[in-house]
MIDO-739483 format. One record per residue (C-alpha): residue in three letters; chain; x, y, z. Coordinates in Angstrom, 2 decimals. Example, Ala and Ser with C-alpha at 12.3 -4.5 7.8 and 13.67 -1.06 7.14 Angstrom:
% MIDO-739483
ATOM/Ala/A/12.30/-4.50/7.80;
ATOM/Ser/A/13.67/-1.06/7.14;
This chain:
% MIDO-739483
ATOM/Unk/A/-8.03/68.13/83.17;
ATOM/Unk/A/-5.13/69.00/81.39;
ATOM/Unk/A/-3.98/71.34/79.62;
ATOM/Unk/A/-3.14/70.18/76.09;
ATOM/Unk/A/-6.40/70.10/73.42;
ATOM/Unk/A/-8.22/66.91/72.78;
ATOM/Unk/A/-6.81/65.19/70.28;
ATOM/Unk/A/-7.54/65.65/66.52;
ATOM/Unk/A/-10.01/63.32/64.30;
ATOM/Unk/A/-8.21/60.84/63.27;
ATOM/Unk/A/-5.12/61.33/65.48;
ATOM/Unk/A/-6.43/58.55/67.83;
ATOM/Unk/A/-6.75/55.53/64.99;
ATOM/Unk/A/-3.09/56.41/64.03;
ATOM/Unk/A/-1.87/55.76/67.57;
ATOM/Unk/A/-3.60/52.70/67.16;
ATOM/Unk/A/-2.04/49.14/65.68;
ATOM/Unk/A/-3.07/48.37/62.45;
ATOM/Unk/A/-4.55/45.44/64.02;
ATOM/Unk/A/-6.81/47.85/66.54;
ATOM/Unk/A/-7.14/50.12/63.50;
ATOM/Unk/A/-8.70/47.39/61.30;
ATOM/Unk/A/-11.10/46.87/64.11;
ATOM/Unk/A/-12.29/49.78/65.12;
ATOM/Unk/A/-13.21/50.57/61.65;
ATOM/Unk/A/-15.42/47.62/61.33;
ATOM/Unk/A/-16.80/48.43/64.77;
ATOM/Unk/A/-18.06/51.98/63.05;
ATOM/Unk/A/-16.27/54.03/65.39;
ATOM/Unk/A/-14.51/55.54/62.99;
ATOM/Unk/A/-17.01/57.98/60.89;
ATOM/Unk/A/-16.93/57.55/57.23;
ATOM/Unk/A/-16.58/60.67/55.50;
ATOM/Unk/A/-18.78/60.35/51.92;
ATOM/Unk/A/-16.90/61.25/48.92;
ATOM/Unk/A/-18.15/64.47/47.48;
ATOM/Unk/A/-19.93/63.72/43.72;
ATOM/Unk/A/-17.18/65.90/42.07;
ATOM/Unk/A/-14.58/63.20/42.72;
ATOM/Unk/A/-16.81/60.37/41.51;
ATOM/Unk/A/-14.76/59.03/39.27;
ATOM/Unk/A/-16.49/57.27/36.63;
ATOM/Unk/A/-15.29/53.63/35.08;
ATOM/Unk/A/-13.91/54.71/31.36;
ATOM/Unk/A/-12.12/57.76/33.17;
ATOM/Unk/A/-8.14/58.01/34.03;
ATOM/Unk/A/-7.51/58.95/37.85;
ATOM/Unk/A/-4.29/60.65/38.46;
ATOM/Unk/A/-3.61/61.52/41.77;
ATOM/Unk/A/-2.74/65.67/42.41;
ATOM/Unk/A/-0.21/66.94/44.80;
ATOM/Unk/A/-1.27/69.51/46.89;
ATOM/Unk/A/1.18/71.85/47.25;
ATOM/Unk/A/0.64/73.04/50.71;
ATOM/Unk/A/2.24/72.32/53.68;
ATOM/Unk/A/0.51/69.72/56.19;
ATOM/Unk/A/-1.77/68.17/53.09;
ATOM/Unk/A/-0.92/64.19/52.91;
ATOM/Unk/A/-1.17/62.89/49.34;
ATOM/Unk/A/-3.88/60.70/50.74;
ATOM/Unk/A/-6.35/63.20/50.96;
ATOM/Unk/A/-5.48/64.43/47.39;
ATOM/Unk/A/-8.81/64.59/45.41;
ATOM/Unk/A/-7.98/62.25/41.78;
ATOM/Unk/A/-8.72/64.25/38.96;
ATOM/Unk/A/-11.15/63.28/36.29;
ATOM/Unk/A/-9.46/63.23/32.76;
ATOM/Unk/A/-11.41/62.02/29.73;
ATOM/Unk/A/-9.97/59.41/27.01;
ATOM/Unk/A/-11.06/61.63/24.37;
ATOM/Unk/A/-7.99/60.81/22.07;
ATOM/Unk/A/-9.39/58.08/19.44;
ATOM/Unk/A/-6.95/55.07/19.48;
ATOM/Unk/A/-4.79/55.34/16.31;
ATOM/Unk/A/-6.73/54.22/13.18;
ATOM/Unk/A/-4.86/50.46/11.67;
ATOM/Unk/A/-3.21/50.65/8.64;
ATOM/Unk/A/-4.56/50.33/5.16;
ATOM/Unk/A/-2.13/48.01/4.33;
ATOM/Unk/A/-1.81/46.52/7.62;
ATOM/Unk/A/-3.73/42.86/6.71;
ATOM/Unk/A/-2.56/43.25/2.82;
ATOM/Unk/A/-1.42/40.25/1.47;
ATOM/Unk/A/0.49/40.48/-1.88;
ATOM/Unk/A/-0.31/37.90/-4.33;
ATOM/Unk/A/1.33/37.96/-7.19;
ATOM/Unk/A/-0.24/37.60/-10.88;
ATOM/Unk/A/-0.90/34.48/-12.34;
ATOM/Unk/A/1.78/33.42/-15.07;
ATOM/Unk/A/1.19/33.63/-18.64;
ATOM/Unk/A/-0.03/30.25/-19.83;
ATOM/Unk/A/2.62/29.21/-22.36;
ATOM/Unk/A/0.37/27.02/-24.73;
ATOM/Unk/A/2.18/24.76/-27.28;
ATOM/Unk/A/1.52/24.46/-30.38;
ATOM/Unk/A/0.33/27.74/-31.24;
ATOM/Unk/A/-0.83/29.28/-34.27;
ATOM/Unk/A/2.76/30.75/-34.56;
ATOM/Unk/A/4.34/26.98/-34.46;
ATOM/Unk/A/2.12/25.90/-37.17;
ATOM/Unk/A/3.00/28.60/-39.57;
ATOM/Unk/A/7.12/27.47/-38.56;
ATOM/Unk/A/5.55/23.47/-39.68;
ATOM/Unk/A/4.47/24.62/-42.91;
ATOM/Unk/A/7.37/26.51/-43.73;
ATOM/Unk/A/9.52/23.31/-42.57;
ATOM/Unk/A/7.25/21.50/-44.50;
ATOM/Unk/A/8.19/23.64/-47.62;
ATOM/Unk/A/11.75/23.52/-47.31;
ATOM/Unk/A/11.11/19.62/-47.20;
ATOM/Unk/A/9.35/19.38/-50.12;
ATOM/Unk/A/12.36/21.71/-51.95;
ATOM/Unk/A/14.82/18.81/-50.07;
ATOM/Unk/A/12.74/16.10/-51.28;
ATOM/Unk/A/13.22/17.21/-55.30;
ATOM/Unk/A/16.61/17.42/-54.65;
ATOM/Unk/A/16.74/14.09/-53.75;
ATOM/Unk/A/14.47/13.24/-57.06;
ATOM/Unk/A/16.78/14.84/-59.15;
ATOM/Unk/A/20.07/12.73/-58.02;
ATOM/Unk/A/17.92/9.67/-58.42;
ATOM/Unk/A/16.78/10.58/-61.72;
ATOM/Unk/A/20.13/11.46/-62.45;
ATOM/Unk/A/21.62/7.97/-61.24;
ATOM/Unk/A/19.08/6.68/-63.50;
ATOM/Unk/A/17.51/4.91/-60.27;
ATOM/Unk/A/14.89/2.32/-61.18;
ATOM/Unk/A/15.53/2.86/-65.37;
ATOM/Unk/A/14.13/6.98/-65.02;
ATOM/Unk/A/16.31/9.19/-66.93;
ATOM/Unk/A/13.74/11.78/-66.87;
ATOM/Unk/A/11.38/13.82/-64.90;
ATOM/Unk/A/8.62/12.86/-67.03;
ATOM/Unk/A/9.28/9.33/-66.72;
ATOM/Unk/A/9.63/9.51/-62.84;
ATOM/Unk/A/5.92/10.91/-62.99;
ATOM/Unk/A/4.66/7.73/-63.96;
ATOM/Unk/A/7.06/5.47/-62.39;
ATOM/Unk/A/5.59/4.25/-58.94;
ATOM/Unk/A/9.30/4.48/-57.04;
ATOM/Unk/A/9.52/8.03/-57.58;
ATOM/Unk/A/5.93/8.82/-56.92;
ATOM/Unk/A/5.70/7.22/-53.62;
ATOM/Unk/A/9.52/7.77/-53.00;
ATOM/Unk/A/9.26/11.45/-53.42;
ATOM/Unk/A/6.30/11.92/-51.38;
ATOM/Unk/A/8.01/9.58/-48.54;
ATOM/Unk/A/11.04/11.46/-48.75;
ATOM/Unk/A/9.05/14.87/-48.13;
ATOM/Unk/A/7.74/13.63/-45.33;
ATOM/Unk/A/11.00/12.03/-43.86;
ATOM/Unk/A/12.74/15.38/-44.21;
ATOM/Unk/A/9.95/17.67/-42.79;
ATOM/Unk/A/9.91/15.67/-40.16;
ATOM/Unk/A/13.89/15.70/-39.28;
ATOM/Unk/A/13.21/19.46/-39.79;
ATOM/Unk/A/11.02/19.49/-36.84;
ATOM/Unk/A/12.55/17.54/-34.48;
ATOM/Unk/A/15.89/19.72/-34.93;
ATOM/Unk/A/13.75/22.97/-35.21;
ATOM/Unk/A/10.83/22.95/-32.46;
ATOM/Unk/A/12.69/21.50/-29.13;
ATOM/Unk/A/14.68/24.67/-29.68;
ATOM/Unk/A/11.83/26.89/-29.24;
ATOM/Unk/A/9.89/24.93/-26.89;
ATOM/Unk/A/12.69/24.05/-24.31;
ATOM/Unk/A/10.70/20.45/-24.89;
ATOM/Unk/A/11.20/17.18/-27.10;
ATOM/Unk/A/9.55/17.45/-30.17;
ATOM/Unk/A/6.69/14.84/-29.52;
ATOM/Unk/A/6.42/15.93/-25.81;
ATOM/Unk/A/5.51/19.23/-27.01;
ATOM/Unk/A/2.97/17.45/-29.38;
ATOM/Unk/A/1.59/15.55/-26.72;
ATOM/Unk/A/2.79/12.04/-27.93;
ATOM/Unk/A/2.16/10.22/-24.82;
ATOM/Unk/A/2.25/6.11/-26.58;
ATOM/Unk/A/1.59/4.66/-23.23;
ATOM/Unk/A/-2.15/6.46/-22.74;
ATOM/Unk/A/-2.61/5.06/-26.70;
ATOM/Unk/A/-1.56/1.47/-25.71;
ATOM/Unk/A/-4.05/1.63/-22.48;
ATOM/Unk/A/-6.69/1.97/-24.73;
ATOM/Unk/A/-5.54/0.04/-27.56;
ATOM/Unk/A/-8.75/-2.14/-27.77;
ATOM/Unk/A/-11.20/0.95/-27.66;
ATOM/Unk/A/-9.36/3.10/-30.14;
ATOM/Unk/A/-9.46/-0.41/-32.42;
ATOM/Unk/A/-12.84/-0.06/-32.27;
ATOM/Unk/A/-13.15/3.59/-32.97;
ATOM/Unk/A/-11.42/2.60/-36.11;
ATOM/Unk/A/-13.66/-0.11/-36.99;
ATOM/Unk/A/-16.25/2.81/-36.32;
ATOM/Unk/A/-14.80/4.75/-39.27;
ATOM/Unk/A/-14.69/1.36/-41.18;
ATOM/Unk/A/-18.05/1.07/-40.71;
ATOM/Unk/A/-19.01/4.26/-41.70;
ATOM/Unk/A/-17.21/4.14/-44.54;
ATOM/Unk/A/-19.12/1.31/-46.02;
ATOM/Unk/A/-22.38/2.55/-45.28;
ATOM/Unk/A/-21.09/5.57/-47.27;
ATOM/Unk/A/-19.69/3.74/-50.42;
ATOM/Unk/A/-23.16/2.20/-50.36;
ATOM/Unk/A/-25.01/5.31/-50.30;
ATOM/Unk/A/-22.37/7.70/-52.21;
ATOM/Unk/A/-20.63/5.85/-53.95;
ATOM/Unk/A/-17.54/7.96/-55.68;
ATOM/Unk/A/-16.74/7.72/-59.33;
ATOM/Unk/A/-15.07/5.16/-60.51;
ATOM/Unk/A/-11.12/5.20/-62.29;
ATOM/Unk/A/-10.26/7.83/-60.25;
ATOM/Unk/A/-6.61/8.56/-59.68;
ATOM/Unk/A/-5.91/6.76/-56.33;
ATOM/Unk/A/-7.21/3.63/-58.55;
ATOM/Unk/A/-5.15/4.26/-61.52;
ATOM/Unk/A/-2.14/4.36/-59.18;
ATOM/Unk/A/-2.82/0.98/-57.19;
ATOM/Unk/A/-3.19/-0.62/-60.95;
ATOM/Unk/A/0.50/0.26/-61.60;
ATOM/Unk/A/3.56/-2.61/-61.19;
ATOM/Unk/A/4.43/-2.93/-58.05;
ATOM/Unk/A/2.01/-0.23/-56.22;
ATOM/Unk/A/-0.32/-1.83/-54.25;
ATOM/Unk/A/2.12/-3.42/-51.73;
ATOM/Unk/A/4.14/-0.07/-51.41;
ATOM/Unk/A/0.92/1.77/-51.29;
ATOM/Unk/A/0.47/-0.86/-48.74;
ATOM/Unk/A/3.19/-0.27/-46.37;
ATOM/Unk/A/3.17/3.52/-46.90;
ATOM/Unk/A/-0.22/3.59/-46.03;
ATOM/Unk/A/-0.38/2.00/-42.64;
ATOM/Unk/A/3.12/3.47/-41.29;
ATOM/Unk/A/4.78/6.74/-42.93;
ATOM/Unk/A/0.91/8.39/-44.07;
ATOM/Unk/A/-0.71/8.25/-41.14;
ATOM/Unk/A/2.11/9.64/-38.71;
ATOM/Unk/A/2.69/12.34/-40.65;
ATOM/Unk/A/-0.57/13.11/-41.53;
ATOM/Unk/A/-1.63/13.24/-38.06;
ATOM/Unk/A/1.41/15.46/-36.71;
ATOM/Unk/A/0.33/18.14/-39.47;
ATOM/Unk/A/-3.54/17.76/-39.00;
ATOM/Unk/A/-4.10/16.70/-35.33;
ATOM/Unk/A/-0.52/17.38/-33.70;
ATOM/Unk/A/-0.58/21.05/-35.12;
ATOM/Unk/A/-3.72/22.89/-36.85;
ATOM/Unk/A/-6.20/21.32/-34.27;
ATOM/Unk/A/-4.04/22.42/-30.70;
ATOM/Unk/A/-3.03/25.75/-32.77;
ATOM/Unk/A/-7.34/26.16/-34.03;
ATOM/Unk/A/-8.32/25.64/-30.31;
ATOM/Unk/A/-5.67/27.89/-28.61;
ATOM/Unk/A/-6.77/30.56/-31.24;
ATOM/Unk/A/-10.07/30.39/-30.47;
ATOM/Unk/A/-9.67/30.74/-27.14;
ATOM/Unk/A/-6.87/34.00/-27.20;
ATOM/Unk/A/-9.78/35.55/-29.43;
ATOM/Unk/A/-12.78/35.08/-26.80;
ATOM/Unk/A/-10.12/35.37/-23.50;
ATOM/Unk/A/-9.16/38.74/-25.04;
ATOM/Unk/A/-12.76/39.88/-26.12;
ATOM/Unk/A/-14.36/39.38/-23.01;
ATOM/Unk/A/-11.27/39.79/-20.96;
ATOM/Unk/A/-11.00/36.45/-19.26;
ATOM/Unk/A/-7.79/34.51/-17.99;
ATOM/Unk/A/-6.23/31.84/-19.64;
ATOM/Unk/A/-7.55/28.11/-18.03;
ATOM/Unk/A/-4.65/27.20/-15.92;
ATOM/Unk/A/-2.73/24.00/-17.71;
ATOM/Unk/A/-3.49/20.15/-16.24;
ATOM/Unk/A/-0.50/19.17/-13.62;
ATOM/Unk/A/1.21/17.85/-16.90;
ATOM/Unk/A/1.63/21.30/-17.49;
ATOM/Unk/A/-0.72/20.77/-20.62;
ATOM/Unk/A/-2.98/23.39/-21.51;
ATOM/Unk/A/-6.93/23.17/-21.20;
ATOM/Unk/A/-9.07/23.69/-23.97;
ATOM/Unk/A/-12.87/25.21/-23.99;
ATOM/Unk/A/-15.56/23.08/-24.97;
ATOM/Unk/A/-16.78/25.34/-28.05;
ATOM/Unk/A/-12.63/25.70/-29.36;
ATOM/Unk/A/-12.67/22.21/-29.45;
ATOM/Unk/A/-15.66/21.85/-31.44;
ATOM/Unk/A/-14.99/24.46/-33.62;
ATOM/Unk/A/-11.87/23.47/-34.19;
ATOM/Unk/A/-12.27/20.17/-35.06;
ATOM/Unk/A/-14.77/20.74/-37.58;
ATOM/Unk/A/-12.05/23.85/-39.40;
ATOM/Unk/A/-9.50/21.13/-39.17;
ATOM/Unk/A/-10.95/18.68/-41.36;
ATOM/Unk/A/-12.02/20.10/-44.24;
ATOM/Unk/A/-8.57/20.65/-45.09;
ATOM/Unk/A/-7.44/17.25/-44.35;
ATOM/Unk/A/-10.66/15.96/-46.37;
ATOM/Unk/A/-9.44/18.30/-49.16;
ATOM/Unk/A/-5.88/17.40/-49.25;
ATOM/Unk/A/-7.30/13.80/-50.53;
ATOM/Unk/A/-9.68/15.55/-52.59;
ATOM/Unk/A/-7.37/14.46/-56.23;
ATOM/Unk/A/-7.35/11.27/-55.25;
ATOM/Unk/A/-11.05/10.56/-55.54;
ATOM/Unk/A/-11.85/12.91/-58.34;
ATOM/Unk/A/-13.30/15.48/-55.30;
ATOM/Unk/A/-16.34/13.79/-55.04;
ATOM/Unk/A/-18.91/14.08/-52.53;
ATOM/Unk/A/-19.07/10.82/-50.86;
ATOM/Unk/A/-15.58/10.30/-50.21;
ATOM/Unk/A/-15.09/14.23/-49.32;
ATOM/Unk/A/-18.03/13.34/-46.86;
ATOM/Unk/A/-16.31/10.13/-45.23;
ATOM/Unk/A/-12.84/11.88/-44.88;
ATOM/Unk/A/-14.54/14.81/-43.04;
ATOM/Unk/A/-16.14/12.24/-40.71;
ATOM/Unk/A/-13.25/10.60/-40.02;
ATOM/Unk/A/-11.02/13.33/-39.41;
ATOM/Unk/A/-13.61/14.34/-36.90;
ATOM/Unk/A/-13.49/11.08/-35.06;
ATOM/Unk/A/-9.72/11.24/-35.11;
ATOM/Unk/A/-10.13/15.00/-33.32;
ATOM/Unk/A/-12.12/13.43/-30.77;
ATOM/Unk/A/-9.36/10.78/-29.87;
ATOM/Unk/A/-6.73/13.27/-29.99;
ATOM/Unk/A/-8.18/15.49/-28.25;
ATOM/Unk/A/-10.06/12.81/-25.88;
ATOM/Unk/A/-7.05/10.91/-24.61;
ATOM/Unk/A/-4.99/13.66/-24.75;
ATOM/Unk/A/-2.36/11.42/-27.06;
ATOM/Unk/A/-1.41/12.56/-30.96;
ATOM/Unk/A/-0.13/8.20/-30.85;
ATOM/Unk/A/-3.89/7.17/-30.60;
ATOM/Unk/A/-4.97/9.06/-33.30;
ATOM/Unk/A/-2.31/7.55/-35.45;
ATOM/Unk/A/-2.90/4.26/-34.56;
ATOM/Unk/A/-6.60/5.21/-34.90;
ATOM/Unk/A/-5.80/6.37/-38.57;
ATOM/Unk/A/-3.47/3.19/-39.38;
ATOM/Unk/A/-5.69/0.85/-38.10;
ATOM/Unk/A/-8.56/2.38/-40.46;
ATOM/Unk/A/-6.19/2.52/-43.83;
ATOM/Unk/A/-5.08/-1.64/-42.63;
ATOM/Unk/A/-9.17/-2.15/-42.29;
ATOM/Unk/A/-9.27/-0.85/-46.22;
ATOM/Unk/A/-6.38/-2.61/-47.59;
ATOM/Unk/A/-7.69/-5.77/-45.86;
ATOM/Unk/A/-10.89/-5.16/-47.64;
ATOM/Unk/A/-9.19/-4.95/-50.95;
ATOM/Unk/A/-7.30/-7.44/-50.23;
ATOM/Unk/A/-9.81/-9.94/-49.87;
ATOM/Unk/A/-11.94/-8.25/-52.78;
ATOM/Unk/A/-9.48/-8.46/-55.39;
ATOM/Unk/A/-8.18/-12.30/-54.77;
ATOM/Unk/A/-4.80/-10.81/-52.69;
ATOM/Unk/A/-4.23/-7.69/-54.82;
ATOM/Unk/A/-4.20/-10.43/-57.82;
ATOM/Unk/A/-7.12/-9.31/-60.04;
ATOM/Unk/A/-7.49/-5.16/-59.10;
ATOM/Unk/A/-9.42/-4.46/-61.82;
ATOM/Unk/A/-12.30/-5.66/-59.26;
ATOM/Unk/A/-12.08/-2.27/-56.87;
């Protein structure tokens, strides 16, 4: 027996190999030692291992101390998934109300040009006038004047509005010929429509008769130049004034005043970069639009009913192309094809313009 103690628990298995170790641990020789429920260490907890500060005590045997994750993570941003879009653009919508105020008063300084040009003639003694009150009844300076106005208004706008619209002056009015020739044979037939109509309302309402538009056909050498002037200069003009301005500038109003009542956006424009239009401006405007353009023929005919009737009719079927096709060049060839439809009728009614007193 000798003299040195029996060996300590545990001293044994570390004179072992790890290999004899491993064994004699799943043998059960080794007794297991349960863990005491204060270091249970549960799954959401953080075990850091203490350091006993005594002499002797391996770091093995150090019990882990239980600390709680009570710090909440750090809250995300506010602005962390913001995504800045920025506004839409202002819809820049041409013509505007503002653009057909600048027609009229290029319209006025035309009509100023245009007696300046009546007043060299009729100084020249053009066509045997050597006075105003001659060139009143002469049919050269009647038509002439009138044609002039219109030339010059509309060399006044081409100069003027591509400088304020950073656009040609029939871009910006939406002249687009090609869509017009497309549908050539449909916007024929919208203008045999308003032929049609205009029959049916000649029957029904007839106007008076020698009315002033008649008087001036009967003088020398009218009918042809009413002729001409009629199916070219008229109806382009006309329709830049009636359908190229107050109708776009109506139907943008409208619109600004409902957008701005009930506090809407603007419709986006078409990829043309063309603005959209509601359904009710359209109507509305339409309808405002041609009761002036019935009216500004209203001496002609005396202002009679009938006629005052047809013109608004037309002038609304002329909205609908324009606005329809998107094209001011098919209402104008809408509105020159109808005046050739009437001067073919009176044409064949009065022998070739021969015997007028027939109309």
């Amino acid at each position: 027996m000798s003299g040195f103690p029996d060996s300590l628990p545990g001293e044994a298995e570390r004179e072992l190999g790890p290999r004899e170790a491993d064994e004699a641990l799943a043998a059960g020789s080794v007794p297991q030692i349960p863990a005491p429920p204060s270091v249970i260490v549960p799954p959401e907890a953080e075990l850091i291992p203490t350091h006993s500060t005594e002499e002797g005590n391996s770091s093995e045997f150090a019990a882990p101390m239980v600390v709680q994750n009570d710090i909440p993570p750090p809250e995300e941003s506010p602005f962390a998934r913001y995504e800045f879009i920025p506004p839409r653009p202002a819809v820049r919508r041409i013509p505007n109300f503002g653009h057909f105020v600048v027609f009229i008063l290029l319209a006025v300084g035309g009509y100023f040009s245009s007696g300046l040009v009546v007043l060299a003639a009729v100084h020249q003694h053009m066509f045997g006038v050597a006075t105003f009150k001659q060139a009143e009844e002469e049919i050269h300076y009647r038509l002439g004047s009138q044609a002039a106005w219109y030339l010059i208004t509309l060399v006044f706008c081409v100069w003027i509005f591509p400088l304020l619209w950073q656009r040609s002056f029939f871009d910006g009015l939406e002249w687009r010929a090609s869509a017009a020739l497309r549908q050539r044979w449909r916007l024929f037939g919208a203008a045999l429509a308003c032929f049609g109509v205009a029959i049916i309302d000649e029957i029904l309402l007839p106007g008076p008769t020698n009315t002033p538009i008649d008087q001036t056909f009967r003088l020398p050498g009218a009918v042809w130049l009413l002729f001409f002037f009629g199916v070219t200069l008229a109806p382009l003009i006309e329709e830049i004034a009636y359908r190229g301005f107050l109708l776009p500038a109506l139907c943008t109003a409208y619109d600004w005043v409902v957008e701005r009542i009930t506090g809407s956006l603007a419709p986006r424009v078409d990829t043309n970069g063309r603005p959209r239009w509601s359904m009710p401006a359209m109507l509305v405007a339409s309808v405002v639009s041609s009761i002036p353009f019935a009216l500004m023929h209203g001496d002609q005919t005396a202002y009679s009913l009938g006629p005052f009737l047809l013109l608004v009719c037309v002038s609304l079927v002329l909205s609908w192309v324009r606005l329809g096709t998107r094209s001011l060049a098919a209402s104008v060839l809408v509105h020159s094809s109808y005046n050739l439809l009437l001067f073919s009728l009176m044409f064949l009614g009065t022998g070739g313009f021969k015997h007028l007193d027939k109309m």
